[in-house]
Each structure stands twice: as structure tokens, then as C-alpha cells.
N, CA and C atoms as a LAMMPS dump frame, in Angstrom:
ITEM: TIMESTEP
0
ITEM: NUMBER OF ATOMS
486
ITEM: BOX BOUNDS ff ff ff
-5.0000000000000000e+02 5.0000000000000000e+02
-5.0000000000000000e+02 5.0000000000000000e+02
-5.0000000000000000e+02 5.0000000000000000e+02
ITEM: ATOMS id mol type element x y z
1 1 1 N 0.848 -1.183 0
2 1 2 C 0 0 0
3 1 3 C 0.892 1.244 0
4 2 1 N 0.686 2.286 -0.985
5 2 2 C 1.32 3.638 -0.602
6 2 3 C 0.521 4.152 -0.313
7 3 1 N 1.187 5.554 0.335
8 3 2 C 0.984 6.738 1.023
9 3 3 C 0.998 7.824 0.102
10 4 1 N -0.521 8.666 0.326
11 4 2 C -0.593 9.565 -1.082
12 4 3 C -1.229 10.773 -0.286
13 5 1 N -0.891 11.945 -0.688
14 5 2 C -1.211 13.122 -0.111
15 5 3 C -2.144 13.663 -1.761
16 6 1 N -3.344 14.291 -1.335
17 6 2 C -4.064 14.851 -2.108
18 6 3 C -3.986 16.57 -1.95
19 7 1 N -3.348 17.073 -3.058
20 7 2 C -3.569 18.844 -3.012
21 7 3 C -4.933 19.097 -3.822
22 8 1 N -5.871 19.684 -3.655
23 8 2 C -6.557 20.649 -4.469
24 8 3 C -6.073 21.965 -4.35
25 9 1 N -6.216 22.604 -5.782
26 9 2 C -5.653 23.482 -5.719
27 9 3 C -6.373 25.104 -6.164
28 10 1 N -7.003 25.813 -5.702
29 10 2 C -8.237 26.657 -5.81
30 10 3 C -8.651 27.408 -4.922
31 11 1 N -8.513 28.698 -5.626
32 11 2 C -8.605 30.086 -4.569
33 11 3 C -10 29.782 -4.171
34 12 1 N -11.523 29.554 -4.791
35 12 2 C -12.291 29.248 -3.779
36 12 3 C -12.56 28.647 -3.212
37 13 1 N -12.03 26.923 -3.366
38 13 2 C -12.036 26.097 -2.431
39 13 3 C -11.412 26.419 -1.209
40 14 1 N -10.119 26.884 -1.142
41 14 2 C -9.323 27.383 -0.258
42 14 3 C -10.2 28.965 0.916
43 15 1 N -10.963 29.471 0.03
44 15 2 C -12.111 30.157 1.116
45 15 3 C -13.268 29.732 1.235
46 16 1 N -13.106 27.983 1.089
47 16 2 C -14.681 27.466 1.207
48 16 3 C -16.267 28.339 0.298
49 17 1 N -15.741 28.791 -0.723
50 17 2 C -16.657 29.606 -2.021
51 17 3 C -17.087 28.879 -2.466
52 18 1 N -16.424 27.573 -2.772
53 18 2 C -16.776 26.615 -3.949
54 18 3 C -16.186 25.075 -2.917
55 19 1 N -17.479 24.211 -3.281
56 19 2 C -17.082 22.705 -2.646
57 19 3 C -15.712 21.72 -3.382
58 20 1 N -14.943 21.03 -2.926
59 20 2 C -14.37 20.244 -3.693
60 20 3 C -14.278 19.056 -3.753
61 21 1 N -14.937 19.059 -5.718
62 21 2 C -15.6 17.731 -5.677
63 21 3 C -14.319 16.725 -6.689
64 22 1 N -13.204 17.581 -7.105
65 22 2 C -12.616 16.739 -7.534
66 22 3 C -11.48 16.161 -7.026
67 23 1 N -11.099 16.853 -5.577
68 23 2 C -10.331 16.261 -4.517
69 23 3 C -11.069 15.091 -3.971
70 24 1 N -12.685 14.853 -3.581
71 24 2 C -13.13 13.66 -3.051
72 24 3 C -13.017 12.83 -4.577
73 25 1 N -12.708 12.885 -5.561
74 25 2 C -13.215 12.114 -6.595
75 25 3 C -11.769 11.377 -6.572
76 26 1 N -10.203 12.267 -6.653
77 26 2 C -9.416 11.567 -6.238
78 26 3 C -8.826 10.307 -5.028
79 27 1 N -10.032 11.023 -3.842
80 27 2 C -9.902 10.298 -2.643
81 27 3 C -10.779 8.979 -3.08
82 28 1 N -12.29 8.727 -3.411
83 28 2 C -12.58 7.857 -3.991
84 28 3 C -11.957 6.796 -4.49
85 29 1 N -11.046 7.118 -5.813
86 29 2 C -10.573 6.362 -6.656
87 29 3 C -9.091 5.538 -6.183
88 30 1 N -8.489 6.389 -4.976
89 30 2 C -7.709 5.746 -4.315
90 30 3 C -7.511 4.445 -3.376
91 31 1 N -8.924 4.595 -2.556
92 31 2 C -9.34 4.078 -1.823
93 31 3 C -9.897 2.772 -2.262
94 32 1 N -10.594 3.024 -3.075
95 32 2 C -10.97 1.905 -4.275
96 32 3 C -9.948 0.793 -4.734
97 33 1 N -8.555 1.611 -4.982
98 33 2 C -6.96 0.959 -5.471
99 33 3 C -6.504 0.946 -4.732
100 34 1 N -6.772 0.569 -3.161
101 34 2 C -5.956 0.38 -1.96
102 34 3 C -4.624 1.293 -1.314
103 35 1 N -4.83 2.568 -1.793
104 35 2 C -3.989 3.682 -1.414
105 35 3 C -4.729 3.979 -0.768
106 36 1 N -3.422 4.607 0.494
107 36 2 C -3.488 5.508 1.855
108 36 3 C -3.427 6.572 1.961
109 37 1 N -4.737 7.317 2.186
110 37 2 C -4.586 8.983 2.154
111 37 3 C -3.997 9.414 2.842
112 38 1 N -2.75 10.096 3.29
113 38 2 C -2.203 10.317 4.435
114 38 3 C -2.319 11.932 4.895
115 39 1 N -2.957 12.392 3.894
116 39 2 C -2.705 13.793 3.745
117 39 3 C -4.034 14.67 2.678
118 40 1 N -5.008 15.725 2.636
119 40 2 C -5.821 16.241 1.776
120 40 3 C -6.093 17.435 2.301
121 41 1 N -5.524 18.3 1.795
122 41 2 C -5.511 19.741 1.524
123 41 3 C -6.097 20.676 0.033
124 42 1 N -6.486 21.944 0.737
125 42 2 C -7.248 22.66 -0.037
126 42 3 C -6.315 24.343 -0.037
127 43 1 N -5.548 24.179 -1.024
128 43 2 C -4.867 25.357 -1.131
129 43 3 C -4.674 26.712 -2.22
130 44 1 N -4.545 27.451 -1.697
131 44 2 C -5.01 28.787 -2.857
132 44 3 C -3.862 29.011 -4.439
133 45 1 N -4.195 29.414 -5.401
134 45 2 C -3.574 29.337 -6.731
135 45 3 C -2.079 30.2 -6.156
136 46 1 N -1.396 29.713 -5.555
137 46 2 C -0.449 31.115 -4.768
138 46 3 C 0.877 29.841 -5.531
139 47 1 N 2.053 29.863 -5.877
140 47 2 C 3.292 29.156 -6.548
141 47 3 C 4.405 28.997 -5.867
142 48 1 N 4.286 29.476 -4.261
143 48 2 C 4.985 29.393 -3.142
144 48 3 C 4.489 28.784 -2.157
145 49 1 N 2.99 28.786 -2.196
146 49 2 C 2.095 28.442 -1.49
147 49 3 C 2.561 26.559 -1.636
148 50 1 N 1.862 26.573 -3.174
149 50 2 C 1.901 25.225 -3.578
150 50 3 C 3.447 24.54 -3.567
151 51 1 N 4.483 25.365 -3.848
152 51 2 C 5.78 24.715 -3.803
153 51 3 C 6.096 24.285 -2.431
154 52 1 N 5.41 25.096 -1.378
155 52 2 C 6.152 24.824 -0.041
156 52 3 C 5.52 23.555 0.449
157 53 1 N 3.564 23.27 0.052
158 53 2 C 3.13 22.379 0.423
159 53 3 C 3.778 20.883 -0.481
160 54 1 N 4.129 21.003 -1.809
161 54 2 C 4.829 19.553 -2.348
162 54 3 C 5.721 19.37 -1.612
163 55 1 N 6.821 19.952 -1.129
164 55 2 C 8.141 20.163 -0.791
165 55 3 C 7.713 19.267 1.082
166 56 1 N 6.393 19.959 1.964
167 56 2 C 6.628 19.141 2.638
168 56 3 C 5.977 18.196 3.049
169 57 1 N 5.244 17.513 1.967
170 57 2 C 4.62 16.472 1.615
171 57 3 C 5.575 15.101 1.202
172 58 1 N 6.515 15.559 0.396
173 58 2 C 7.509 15.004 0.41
174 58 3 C 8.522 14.693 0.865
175 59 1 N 8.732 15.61 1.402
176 59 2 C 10.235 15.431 2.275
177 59 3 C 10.261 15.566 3.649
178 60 1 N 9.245 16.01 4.089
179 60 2 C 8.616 16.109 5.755
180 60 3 C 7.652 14.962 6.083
181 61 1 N 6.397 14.268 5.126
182 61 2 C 5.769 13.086 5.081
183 61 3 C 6.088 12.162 4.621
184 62 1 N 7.119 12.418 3.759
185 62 2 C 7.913 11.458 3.214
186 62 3 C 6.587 10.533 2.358
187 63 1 N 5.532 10.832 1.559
188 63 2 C 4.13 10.082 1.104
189 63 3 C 4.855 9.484 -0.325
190 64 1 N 4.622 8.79 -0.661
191 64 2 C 5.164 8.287 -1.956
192 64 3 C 4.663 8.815 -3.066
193 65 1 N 3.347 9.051 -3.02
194 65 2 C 2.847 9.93 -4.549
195 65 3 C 2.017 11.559 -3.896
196 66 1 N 2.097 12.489 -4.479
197 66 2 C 1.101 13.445 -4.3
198 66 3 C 0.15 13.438 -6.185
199 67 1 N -1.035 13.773 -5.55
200 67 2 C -1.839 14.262 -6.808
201 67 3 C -2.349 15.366 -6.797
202 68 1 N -2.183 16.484 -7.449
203 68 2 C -2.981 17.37 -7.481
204 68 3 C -4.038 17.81 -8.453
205 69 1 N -5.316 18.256 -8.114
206 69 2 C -6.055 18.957 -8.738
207 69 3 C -6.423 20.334 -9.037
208 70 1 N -6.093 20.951 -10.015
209 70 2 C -6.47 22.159 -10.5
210 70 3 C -5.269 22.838 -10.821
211 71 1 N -5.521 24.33 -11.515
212 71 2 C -4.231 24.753 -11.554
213 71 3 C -3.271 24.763 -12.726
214 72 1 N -4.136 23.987 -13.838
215 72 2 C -3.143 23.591 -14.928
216 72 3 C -3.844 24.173 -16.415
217 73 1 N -4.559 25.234 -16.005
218 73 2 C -5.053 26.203 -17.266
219 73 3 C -4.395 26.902 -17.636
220 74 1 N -4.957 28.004 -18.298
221 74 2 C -4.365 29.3 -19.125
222 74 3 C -4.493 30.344 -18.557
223 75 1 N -5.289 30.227 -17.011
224 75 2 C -5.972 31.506 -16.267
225 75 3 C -4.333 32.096 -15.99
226 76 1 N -4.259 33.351 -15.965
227 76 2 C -2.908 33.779 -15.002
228 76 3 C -2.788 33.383 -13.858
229 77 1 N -3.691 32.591 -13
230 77 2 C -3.667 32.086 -11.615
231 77 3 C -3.415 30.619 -11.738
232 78 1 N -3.261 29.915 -12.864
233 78 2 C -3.096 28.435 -12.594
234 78 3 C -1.713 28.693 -13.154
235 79 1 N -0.821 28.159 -11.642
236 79 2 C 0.535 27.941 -11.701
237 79 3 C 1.181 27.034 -11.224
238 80 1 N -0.446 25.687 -11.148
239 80 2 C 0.31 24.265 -10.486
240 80 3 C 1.53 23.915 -11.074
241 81 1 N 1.35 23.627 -12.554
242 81 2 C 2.684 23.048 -12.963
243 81 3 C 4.111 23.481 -13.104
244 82 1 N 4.403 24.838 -12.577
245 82 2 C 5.645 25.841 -13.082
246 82 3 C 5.568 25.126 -10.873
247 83 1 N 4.928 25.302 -10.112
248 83 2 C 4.969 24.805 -9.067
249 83 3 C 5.564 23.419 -8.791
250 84 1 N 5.424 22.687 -9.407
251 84 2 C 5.398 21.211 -9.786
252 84 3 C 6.633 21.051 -10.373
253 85 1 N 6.814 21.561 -11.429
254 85 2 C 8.369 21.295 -12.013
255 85 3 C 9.824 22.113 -11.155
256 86 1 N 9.155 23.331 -10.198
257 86 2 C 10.349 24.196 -9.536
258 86 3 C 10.708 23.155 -8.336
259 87 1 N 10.284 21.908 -8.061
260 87 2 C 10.175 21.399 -7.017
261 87 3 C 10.941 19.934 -7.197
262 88 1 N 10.547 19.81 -8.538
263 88 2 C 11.071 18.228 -8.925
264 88 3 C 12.601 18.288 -8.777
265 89 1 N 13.174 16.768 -9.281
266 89 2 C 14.433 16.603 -9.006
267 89 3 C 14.636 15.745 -10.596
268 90 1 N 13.524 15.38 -10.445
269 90 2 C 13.3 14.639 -12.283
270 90 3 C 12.121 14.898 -12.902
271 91 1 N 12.076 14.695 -14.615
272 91 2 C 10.885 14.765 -14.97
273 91 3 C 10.404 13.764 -15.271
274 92 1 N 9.009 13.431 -14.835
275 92 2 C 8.272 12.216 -16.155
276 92 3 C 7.283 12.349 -16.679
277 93 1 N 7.757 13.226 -17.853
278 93 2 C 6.53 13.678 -18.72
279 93 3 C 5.672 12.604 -19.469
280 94 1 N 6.323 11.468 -19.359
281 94 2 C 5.208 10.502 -19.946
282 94 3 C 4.024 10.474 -19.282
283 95 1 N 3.779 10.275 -18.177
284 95 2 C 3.002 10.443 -17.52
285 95 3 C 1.745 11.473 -17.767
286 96 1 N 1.863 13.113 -17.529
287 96 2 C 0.844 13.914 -18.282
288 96 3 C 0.635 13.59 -19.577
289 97 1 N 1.94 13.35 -20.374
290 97 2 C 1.407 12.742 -21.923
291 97 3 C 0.645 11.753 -22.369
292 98 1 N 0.527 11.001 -21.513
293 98 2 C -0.636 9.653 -21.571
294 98 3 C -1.634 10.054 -21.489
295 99 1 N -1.845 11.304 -20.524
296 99 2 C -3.15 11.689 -20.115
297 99 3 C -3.948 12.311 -21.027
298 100 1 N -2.902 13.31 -21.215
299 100 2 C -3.073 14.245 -22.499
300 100 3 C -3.887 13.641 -23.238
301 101 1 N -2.942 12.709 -23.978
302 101 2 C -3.191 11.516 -25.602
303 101 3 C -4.582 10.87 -25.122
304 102 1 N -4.422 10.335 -23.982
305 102 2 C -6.061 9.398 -23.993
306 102 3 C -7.165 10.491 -23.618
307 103 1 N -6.996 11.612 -23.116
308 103 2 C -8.111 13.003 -22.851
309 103 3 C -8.001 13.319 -24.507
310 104 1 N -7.917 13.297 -25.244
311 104 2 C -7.842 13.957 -26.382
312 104 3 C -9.046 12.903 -27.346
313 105 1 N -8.973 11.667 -26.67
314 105 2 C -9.853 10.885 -27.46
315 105 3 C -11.297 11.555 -26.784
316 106 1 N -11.72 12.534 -25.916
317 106 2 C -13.167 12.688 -25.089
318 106 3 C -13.008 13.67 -26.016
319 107 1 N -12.189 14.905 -25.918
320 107 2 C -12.265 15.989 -25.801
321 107 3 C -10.914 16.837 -26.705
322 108 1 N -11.495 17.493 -27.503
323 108 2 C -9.919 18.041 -27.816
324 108 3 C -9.469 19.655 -27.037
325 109 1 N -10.348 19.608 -25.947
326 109 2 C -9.639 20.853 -24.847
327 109 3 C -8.529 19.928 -24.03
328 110 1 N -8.611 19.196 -24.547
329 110 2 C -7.491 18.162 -23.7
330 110 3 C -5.872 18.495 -24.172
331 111 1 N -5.835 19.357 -25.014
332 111 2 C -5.047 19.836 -25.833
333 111 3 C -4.396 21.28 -24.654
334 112 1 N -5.385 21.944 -23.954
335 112 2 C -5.114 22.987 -23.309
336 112 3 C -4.318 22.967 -22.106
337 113 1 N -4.228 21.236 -21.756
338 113 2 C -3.512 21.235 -20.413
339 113 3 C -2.339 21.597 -20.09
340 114 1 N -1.907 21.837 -19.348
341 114 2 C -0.008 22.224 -19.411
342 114 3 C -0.028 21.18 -17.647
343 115 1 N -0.767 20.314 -17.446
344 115 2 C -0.239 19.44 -16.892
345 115 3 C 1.143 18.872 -16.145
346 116 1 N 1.761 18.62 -14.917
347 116 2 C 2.817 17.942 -15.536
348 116 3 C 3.586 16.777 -14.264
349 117 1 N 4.304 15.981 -14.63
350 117 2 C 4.204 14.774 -13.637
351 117 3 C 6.212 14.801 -13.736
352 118 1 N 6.351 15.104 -12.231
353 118 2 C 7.656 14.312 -12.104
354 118 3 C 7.935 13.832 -10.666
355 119 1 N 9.267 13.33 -10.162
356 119 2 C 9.848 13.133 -9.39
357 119 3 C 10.212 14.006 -8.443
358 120 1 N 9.788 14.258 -7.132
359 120 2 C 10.813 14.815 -6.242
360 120 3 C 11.787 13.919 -5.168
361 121 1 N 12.541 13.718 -5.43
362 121 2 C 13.4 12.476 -4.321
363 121 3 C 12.724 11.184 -4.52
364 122 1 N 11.833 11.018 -3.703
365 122 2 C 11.449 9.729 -3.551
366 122 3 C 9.729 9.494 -3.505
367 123 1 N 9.158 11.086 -3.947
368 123 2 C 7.741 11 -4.606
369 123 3 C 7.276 11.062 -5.785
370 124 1 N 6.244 10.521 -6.198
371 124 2 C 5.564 10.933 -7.757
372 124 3 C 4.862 11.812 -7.328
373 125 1 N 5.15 12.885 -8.182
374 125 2 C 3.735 14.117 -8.114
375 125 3 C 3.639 14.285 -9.444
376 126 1 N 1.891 14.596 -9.331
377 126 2 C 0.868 14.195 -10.845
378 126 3 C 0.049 15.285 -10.665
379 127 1 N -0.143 16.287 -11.44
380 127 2 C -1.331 17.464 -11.401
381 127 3 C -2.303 16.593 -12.449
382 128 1 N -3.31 16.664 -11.754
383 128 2 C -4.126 16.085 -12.475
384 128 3 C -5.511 17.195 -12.871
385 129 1 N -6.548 17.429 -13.783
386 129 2 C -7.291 18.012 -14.598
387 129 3 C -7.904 19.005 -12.895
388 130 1 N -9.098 19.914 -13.467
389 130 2 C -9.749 20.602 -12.104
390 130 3 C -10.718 20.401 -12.122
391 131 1 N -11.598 19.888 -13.267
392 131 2 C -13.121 18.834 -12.969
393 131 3 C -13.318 17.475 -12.646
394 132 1 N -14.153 17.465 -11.738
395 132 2 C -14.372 15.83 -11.546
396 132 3 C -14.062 14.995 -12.179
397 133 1 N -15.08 15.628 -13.712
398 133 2 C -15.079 14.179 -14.826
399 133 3 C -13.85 13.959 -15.528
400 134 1 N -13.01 14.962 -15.607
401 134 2 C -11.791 14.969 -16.093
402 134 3 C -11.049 14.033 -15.078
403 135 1 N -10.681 14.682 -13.687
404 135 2 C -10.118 13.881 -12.725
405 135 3 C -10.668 12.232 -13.08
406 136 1 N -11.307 11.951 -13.034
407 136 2 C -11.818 10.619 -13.048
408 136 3 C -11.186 9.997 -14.353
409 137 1 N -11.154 10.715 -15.493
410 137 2 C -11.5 9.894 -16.497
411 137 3 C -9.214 9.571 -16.764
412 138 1 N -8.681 10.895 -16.208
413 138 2 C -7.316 10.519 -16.131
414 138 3 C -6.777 9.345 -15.107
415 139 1 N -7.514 9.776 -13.715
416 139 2 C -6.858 8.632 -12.615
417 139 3 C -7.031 7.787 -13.086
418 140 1 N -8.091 7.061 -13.63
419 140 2 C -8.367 6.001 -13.721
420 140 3 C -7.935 4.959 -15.002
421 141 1 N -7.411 6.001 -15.865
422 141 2 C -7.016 5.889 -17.151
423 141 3 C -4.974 5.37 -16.469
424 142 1 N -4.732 6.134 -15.613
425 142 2 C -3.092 5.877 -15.628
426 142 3 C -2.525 5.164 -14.065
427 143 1 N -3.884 4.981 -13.081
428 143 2 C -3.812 3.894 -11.977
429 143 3 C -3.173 2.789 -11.762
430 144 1 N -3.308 2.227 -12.696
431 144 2 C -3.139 0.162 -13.176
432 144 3 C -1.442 0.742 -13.426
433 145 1 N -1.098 1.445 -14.204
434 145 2 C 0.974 1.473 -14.127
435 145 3 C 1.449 2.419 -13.152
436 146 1 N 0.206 2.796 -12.37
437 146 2 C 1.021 3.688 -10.946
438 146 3 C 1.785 3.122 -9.806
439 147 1 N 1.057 1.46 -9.732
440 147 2 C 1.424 0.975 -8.613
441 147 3 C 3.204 0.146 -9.223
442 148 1 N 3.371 0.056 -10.223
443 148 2 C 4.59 -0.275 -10.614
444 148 3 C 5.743 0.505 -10.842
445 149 1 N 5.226 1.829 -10.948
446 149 2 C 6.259 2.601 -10.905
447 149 3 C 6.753 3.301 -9.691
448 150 1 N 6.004 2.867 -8.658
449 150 2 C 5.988 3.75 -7.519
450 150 3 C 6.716 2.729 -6.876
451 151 1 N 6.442 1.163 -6.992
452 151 2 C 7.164 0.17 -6.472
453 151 3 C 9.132 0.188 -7.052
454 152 1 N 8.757 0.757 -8.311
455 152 2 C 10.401 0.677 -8.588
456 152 3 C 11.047 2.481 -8.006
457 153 1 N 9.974 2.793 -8.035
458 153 2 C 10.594 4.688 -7.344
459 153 3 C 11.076 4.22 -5.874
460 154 1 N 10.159 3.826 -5.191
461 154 2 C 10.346 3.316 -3.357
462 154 3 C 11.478 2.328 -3.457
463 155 1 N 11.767 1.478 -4.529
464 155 2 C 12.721 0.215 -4.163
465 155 3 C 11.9 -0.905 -3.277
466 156 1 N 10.361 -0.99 -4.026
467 156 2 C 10.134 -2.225 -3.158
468 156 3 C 10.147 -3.588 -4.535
469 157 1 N 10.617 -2.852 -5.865
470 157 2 C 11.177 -3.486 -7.123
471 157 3 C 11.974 -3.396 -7.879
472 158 1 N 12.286 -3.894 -8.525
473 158 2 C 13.764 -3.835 -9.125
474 158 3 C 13.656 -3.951 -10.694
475 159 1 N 12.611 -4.665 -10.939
476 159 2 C 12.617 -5.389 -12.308
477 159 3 C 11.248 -4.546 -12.964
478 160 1 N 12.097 -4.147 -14.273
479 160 2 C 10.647 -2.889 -15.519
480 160 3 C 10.377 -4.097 -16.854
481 161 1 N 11.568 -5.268 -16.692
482 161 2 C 11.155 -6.142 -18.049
483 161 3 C 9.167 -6.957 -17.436
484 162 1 N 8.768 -6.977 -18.359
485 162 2 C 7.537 -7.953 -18.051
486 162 3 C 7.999 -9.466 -18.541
């Protein structure tokens, strides 16, 4: 079982303006795949804000994956991913690119994401879409190769041949 910290990321969630339904949709789908929430926060579009919370999610909780929701538009306030990459230590853009590529078969705003998935030390962090149905339709789409890569990130595997 890993340990997964959930960010939402949204100036009105963060003043309780607006409910968040695609942070429970992540918690859902976890729970479902036998991941441990260890952590679910609701934080404002701020890029210091969000860097300080990956930073000690990771390296203070030491959680093996973070996911976040929201944040990955064109608004001048979505600055999850410039957050996300100032923080990493590696990239793995395959990861948003999968998402991308299989969101593109619903939708071609799937095209708009600036998304982005890497490594910090010894976590995966994944910004994932800021609607439910989006959230849903990515987790669930890139779940089934999460638990293998997270097993060879932690060292509880060794072996990527099938």
C-alpha cells in the first residue's frame, strides 16, 4: 500500500466559495486501489504556497505519490505546474502525456492542459485536470501502471522487463 497526499488546488475552495468535488473524486478512486490517504488539503492558486506544500509532503511526510487537482489552465492564476516542475528533481513527462493523448480521445480541450508529472526524491507528483469528470477519467485511465512505478521509485522493485 502507498501513502498519497491529495492537493486541491483553488482560490475558492481554499475560502470554502466553492465545494471540492474533484479532490473527493481523487480520494474515492484511491481508496478503491488500496492507497493511503495520508494527507488532503485545499490550497489557494499562490506558486509558493503550492511549492512549499509539495516540498513538505515530500520530504517532511515522506508520502510516496502526491496528486494534485487544479491549476493547470491558461488563467494567469493556474501555476500548479511551473509549481510542480520548480520542485522536482526529475521529470516524467510521460506520464501527463498519456493523459493528455487518452483526454484527447473525449475531448480536444485536452489539448489545453499544461499538466505535468515528475519526481521529487522519492515522490511521484501528478497534477491532475480541475473537474471531476476529467479527474476521473485521467486517474483512472493511468492507476493500473502507478502501482509499478511507484514500487520501482520506493525500491520495493527492481525489475521494468515484463
Amino acid at each position: 500500500m502507498f501513502n498519497v497526499g491529495i492537493l486541491t488546488i483553488s482560490d475558492k475552495g481554499s475560502k470554502e466559495e466553492r465545494k471540492d468535488l474533484s479532490g473527493k473524486v481523487i480520494e474515492e478512486i484511491l481508496i478503491k486501489n488500496n492507497y493511503s490517504i495520508l494527507e488532503y488539503n485545499i490550497i489557494p492558486d499562490e506558486q509558493d504556497i503550492i511549492e512549499k506544500e509539495l516540498i513538505k509532503l515530500s520530504d517532511e511526510k515522506k508520502v510516496d505519490l502526491i496528486l494534485t487537482t487544479g491549476g493547470t489552465g491558461f488563467s494567469k492564476r493556474d501555476v500548479t505546474p511551473e509549481a510542480t516542475i520548480n520542485v522536482a528533481t526529475k521529470l516524467v513527462p510521460g506520464i501527463a502525456e498519456a493523459m493528455r493523448a487518452y483526454s484527447l480521445n473525449i475531448t480536444k480541450r485536452a489539448m489545453l492542459s499544461r499538466a505535468a508529472s515528475v519526481i521529487r526524491n522519492n515522490t511521484l507528483i501528478i497534477n491532475l485536470p480541475g473537474s471531476p469528470k476529467a479527474v476521473t477519467e485521467s486517474l483512472e485511465y493511468i492507476i493500473t501502471e502507478l502501482d509499478h512505478g511507484l514500487k520501482i521509485l520506493t525500491g520495493k522493485d527492481s525489475e521494468c522487463a515484463r
